[in-house]
C-alpha positions in Angstrom: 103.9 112.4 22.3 104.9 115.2 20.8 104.3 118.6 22.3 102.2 121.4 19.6 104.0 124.1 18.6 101.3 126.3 20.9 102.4 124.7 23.7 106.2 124.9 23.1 106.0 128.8 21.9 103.8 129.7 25.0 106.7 128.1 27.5 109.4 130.1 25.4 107.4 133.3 26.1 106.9 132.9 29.6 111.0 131.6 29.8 111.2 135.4 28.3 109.2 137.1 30.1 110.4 135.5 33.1 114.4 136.7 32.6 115.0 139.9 33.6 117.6 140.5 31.1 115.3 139.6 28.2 112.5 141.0 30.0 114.0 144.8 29.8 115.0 144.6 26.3 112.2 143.8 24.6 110.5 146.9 25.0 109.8 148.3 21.5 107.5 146.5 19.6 109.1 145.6 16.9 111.8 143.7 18.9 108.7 141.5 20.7 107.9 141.2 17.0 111.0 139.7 16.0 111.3 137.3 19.4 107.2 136.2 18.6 108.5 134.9 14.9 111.9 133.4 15.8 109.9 131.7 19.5 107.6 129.9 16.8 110.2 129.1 14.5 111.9 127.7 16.9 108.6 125.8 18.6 108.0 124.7 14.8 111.6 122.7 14.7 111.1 121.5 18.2 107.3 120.5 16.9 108.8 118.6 14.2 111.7 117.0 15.8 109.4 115.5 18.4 106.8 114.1 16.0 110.3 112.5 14.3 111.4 111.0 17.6 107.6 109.5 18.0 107.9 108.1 14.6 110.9 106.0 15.6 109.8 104.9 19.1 106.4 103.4 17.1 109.1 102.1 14.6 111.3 100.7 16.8 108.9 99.1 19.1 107.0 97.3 15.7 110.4 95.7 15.1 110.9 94.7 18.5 107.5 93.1 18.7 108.4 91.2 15.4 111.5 89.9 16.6 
């Protein structure tokens, strides 16, 4: 089932927040501006690409069922 994008952009944060080397640069807030939009863009493909991979498992176990 596929993960919402909530819960994929709060795991991205926390992977941030947990690197040091991320951690230290994003100190201005525009920067954690820029890393908010492009962590749920990213969560949004990831969103999407799951729900896609669900779609084909149900697809793909219809058709083995009919067989």
């Amino acid at each position: 089932m596929a993960r919402s994008v909530i819960v994929i952009k709060a795991k991205m944060l926390a992977d941030i927040q947990a690197d040091t080397t991320l951690n230290t640069k994003l100190t201005s807030p525009s920067l954690t501006a820029v890393y908010n939009l492009w962590c749920f863009i990213v969560a949004s493909a990831i969103n999407l690409f799951e729900q896609i991979q669900d779609a084909y498992i149900i697809t793909a176990e219809v058709v083995a069922l009919q067989t």
